[in-house]
C-alpha positions as a LaTeX table, in Angstrom:
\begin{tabular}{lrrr}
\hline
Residue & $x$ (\AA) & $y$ (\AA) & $z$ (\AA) \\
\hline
Unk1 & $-37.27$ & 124.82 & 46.00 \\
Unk2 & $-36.72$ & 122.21 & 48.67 \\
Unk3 & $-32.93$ & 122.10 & 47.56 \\
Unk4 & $-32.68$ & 125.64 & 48.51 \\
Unk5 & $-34.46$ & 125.71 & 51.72 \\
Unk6 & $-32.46$ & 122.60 & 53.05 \\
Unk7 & $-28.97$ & 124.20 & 51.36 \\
Unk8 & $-29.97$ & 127.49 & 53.49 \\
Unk9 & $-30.76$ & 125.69 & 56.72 \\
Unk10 & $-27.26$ & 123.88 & 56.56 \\
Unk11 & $-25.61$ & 127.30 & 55.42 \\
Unk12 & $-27.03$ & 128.57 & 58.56 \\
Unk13 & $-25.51$ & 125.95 & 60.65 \\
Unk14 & $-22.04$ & 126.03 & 59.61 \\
Unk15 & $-22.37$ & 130.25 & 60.09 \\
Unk16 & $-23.52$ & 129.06 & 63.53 \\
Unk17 & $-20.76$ & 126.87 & 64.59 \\
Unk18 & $-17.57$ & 129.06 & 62.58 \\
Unk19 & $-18.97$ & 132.11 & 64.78 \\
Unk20 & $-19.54$ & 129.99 & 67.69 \\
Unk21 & $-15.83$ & 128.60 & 67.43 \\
Unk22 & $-14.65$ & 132.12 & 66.29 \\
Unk23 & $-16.22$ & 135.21 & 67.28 \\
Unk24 & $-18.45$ & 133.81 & 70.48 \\
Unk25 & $-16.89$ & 134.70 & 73.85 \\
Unk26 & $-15.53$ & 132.09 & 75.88 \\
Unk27 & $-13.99$ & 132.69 & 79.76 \\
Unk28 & $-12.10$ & 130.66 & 82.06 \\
Unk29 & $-13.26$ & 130.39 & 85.76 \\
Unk30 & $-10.57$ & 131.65 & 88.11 \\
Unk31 & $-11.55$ & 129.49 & 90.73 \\
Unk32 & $-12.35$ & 125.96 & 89.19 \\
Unk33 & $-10.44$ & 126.30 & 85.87 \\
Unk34 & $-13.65$ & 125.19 & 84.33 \\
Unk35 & $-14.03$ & 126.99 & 80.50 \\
Unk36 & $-17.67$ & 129.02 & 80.28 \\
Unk37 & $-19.69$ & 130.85 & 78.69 \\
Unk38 & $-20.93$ & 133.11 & 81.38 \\
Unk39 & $-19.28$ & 136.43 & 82.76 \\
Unk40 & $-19.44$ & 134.78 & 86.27 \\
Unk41 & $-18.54$ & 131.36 & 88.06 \\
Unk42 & $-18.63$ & 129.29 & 91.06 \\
Unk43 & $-20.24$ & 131.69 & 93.56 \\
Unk44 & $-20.57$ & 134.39 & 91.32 \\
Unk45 & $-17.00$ & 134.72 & 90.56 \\
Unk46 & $-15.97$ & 136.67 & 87.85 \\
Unk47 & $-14.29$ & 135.04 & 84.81 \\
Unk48 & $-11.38$ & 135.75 & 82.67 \\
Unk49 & $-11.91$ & 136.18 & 78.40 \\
Unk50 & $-10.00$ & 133.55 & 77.22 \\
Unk51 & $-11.11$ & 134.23 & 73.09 \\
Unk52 & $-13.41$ & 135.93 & 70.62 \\
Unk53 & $-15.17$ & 139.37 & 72.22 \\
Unk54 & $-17.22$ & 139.96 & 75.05 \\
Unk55 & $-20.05$ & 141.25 & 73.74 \\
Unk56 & $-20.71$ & 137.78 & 71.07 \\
Unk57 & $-22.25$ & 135.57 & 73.19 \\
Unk58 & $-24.18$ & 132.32 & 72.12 \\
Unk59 & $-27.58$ & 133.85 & 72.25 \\
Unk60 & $-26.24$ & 136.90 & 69.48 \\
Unk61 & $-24.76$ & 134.26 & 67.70 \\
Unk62 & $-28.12$ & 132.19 & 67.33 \\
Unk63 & $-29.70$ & 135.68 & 66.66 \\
Unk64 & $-27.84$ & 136.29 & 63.79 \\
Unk65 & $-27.41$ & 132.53 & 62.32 \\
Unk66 & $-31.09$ & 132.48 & 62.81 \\
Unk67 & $-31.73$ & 135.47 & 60.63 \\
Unk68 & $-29.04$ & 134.77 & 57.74 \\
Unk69 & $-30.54$ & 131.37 & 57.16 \\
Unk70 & $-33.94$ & 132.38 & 55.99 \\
Unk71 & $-32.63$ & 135.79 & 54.77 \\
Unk72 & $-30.34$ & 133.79 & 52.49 \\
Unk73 & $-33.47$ & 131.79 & 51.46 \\
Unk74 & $-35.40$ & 134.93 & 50.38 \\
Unk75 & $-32.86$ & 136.52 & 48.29 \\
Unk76 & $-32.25$ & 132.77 & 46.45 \\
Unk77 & $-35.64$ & 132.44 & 45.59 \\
Unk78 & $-36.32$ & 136.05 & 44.35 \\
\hline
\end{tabular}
């Protein structure tokens, strides 16, 4: 039971960094060169998408990694 639990925690993880290095929207400040994850920069300066899609930022990203972990967990067990 503890195998499982620990084995989903760590699945969870790795989902969280292969979106997060994926999927997860990063942008490039036009002003400092600085890479971001915010829409806006230095003096509220918009920012140019550099990879993965606007919309997947980190906080969907934890969302989801933090709901496939224990909803992994469930389905194991039953």
């Amino acid at each position: 039971f503890i195998a499982i639990i620990t084995g989903c925690g760590i699945a969870g993880s790795l989902l969280d960094s292969m979106l997060g290095a994926t999927v997860q929207s990063q942008f490039r400040c036009h002003i400092c060169g600085k890479i971001t994850e915010r829409t806006s920069h230095c003096d509220d300066s918009p920012t140019a998408l550099i990879s993965g899609f606007r919309r997947i930022n980190n906080d969907l990203v934890n969302i989801l990694c933090n709901a496939f972990a224990p909803l992994l967990c469930w389905f194991l067990i039953q």
